[in-house]
C-alpha positions as a Python dict, from the first residue, in 0.01 Angstrom:
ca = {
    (1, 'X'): (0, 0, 0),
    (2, 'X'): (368, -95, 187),
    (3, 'X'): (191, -100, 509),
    (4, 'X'): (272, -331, 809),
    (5, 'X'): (-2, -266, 1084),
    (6, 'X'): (20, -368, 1408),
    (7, 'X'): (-216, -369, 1685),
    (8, 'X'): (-229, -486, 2071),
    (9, 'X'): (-274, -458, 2406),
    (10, 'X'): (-58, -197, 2639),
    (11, 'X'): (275, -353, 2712),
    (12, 'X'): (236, -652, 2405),
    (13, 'X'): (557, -558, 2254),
    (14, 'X'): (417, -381, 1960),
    (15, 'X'): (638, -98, 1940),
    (16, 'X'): (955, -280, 2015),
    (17, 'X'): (847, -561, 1775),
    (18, 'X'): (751, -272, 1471),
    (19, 'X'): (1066, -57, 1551),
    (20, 'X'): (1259, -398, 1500),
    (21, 'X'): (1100, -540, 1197),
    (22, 'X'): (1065, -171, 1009),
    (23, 'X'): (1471, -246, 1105),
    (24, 'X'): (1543, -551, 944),
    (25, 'X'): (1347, -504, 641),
    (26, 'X'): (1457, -142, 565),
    (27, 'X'): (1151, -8, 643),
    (28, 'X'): (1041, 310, 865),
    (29, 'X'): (853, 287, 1162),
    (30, 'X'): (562, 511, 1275),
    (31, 'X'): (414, 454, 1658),
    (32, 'X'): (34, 615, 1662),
    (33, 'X'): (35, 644, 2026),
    (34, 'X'): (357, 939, 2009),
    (35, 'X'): (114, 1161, 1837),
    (36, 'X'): (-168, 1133, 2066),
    (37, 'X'): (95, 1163, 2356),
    (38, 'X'): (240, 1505, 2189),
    (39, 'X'): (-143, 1614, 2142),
    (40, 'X'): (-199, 1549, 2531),
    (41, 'X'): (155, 1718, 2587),
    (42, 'X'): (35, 2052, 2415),
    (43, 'X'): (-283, 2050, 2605),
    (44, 'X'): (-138, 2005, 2934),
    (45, 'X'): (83, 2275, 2861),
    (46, 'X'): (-72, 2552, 2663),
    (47, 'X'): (-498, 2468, 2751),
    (48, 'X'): (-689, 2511, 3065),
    (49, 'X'): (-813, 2165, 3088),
    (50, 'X'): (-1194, 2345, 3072),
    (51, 'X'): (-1065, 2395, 2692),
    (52, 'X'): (-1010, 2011, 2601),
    (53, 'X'): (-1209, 1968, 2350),
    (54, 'X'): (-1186, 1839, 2019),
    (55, 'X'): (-1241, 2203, 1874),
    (56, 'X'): (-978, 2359, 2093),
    (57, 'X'): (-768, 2102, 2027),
    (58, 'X'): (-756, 2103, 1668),
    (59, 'X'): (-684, 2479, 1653),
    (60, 'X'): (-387, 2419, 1866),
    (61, 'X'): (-216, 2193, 1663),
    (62, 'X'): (-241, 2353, 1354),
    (63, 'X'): (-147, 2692, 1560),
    (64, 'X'): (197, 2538, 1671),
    (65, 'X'): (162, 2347, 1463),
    (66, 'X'): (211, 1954, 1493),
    (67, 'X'): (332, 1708, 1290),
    (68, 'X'): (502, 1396, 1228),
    (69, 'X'): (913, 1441, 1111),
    (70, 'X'): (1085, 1160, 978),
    (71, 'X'): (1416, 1121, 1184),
    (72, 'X'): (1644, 853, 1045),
    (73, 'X'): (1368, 594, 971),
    (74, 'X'): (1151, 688, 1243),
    (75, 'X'): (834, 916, 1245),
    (76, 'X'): (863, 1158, 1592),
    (77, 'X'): (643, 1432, 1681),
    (78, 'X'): (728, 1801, 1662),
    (79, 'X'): (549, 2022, 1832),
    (80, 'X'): (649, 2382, 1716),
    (81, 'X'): (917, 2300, 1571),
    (82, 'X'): (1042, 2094, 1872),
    (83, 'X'): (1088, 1726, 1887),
    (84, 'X'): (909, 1666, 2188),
    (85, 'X'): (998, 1238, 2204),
    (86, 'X'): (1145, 1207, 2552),
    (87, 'X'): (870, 1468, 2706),
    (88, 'X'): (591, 1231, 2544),
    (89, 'X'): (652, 961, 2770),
    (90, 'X'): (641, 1132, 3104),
    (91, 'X'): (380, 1022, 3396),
    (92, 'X'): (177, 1348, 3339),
    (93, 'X'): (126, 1266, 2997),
    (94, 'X'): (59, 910, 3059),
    (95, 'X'): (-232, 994, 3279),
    (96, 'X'): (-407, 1208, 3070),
    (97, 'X'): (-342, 1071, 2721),
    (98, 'X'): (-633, 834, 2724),
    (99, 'X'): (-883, 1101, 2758),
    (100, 'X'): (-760, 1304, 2476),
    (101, 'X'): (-714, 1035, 2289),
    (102, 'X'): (-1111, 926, 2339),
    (103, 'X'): (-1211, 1285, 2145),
    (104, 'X'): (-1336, 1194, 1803),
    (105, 'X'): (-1193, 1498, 1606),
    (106, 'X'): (-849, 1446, 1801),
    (107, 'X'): (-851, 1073, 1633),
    (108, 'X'): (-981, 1162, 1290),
    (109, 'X'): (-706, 1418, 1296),
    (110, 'X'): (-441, 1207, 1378),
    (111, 'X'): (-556, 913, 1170),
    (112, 'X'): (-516, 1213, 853),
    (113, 'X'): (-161, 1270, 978),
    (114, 'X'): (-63, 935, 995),
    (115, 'X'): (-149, 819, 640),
    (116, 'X'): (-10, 1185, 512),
    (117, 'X'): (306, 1018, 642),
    (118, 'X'): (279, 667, 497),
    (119, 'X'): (192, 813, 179),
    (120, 'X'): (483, 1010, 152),
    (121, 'X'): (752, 744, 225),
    (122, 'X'): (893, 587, -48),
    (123, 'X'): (960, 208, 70),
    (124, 'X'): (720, 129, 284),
    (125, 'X'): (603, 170, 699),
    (126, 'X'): (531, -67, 1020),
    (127, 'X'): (280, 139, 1236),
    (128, 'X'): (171, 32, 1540),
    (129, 'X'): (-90, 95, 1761),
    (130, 'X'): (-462, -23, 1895),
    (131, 'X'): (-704, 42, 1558),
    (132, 'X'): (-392, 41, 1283),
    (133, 'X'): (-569, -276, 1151),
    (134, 'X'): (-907, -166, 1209),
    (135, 'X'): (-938, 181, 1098),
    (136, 'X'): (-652, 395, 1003),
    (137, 'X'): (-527, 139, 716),
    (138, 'X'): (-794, -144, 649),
    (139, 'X'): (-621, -236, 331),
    (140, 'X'): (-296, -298, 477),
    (141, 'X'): (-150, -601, 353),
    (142, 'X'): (-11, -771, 717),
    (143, 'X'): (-189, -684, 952),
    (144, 'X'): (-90, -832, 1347),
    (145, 'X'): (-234, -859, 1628),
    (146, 'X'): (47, -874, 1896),
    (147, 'X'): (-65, -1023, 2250),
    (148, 'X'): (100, -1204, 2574),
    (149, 'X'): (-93, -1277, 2880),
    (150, 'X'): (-130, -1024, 3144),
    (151, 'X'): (92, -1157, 3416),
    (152, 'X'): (368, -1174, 3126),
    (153, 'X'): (270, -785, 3018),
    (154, 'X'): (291, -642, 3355),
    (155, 'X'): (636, -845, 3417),
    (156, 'X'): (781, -683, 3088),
    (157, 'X'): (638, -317, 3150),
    (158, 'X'): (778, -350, 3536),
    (159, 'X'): (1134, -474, 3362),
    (160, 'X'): (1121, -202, 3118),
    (161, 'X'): (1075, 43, 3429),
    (162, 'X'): (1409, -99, 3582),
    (163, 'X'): (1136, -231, 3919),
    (164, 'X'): (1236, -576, 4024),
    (165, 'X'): (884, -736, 3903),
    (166, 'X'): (825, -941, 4264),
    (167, 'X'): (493, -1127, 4266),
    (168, 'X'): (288, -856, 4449),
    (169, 'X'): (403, -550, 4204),
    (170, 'X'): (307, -826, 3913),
    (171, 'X'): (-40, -842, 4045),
    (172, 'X'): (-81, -510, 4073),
    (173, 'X'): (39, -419, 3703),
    (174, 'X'): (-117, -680, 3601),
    (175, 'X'): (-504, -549, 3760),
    (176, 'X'): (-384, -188, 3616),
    (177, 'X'): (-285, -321, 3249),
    (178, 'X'): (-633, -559, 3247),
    (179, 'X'): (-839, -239, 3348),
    (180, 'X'): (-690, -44, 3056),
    (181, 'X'): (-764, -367, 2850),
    (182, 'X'): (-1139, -278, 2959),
    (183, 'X'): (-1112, 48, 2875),
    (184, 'X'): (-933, -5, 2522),
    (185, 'X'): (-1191, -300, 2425),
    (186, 'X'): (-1509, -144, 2507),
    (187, 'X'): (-1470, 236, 2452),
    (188, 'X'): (-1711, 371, 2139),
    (189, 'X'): (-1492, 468, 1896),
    (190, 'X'): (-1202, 272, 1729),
    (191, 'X'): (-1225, -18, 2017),
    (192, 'X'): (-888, -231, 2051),
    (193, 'X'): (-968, -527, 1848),
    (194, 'X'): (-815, -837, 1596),
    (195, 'X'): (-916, -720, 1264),
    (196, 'X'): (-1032, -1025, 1070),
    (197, 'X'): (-791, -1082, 832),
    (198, 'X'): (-516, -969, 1116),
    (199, 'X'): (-225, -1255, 1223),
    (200, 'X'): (-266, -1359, 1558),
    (201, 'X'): (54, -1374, 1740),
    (202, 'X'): (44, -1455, 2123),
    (203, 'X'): (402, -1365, 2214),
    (204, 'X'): (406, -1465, 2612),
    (205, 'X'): (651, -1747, 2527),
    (206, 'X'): (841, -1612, 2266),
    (207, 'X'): (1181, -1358, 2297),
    (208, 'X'): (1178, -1001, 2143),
    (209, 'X'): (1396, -1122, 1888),
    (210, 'X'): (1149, -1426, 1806),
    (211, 'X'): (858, -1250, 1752),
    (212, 'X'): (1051, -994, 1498),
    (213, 'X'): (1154, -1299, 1315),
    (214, 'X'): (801, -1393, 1317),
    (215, 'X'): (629, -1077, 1205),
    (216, 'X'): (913, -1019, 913),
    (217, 'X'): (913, -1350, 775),
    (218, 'X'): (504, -1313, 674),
    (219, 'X'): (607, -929, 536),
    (220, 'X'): (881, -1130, 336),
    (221, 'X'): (618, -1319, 211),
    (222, 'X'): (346, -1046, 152),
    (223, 'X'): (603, -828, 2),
    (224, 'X'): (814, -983, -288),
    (225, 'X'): (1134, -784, -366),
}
């Protein structure tokens, strides 16, 4: 199995770190969360949210249906035959994408469609996400698990938003990205967590660029040739 998995907290790095390394080592890259977010985009949109439930759900995507297209060396979501990338990452999907994601069927689901795609590619895949490690590949032979402190999370995500990340707007990001922590580590199914044979890889004092380095030097050595 060609699998890189990587796992961590909301605003770690992980998908800047896996788009980078799938990058430099030829590689494609798969994010989990886009496929929840373009599951939460089609409910929004098409279901009365009465109708959110797994079973409802399910019958919507394979309606439009949805699925994961390899663009370039990057796995986006289509929904209906429409890559739907930019519209994933608006607020109103953002605030609702949790839930969704929380519905058993919705993750079993998504968990098929992501190893349909890994089995499919050729070379090999860097998937990130919050149970990559855990439970949608097990076996994968690097797994990381990509963390910073808070205060250094919430200054990134407010950076990444174009805010000037002043000491008060820190705090606050940094209460909301702790709360989700709580949410991530304690919820029933699939709860964010290290897998044990996972790389631990605390990247508050290291550059973007460092922490690729990092990651693809132990895939270099996991992954002769």
């Amino acid at each position: 199995m060609r699998v890189i998995a990587i796992d961590g907290p909301s605003a770690s790095g992980k998908s800047s770190t896996a788009a980078l390394v799938a990058r430099r080592l030829g590689w494609a890259h798969l994010d989990s969360g886009a496929l929840y977010r373009a599951v939460t985009l089609a409910a929004i949109d098409r279901l009365a949210e009465p109708d959110w439930t797994g079973s409802r759900i399910l019958a919507l995507a394979q309606q439009l249906p949805m699925r994961l297209v390899l663009v370039g060396e990057t796995f986006r979501p289509e929904v209906a035959g429409v890559d739907v990338e930019r519209e994933i990452r608006s607020d109103r999907v953002t605030a609702h994408v949790s839930r969704i994601a929380a519905i058993p069927e919705v993750r079993e689901w998504v968990n098929a469609r992501q190893r349909e795609a890994v089995a499919r590619h050729p070379v090999g895949v860097v998937v990130d996400g919050r149970d990559i490690g855990t439970v949608v590949f097990p076996n994968a032979p690097l797994k990381i698990f990509l963390t910073a402190t808070p205060e250094e999370r919430a200054r990134r995500r407010l950076t990444q938003r174009g805010q000037s990340p002043d000491a008060g707007q820190r705090a606050r990001e940094g209460q909301a990205l702790e709360a989700r922590d709580r949410a991530d580590t304690t919820r029933p199914i699939a709860p964010l967590r290290p897998a044990p044979d996972a790389v631990l890889l605390d990247s508050t004092r290291l550059s973007l660029d460092e922490q690729v380095e990092r990651v693809a030097a132990l895939a270099r050595g996991r992954f002769p040739g």
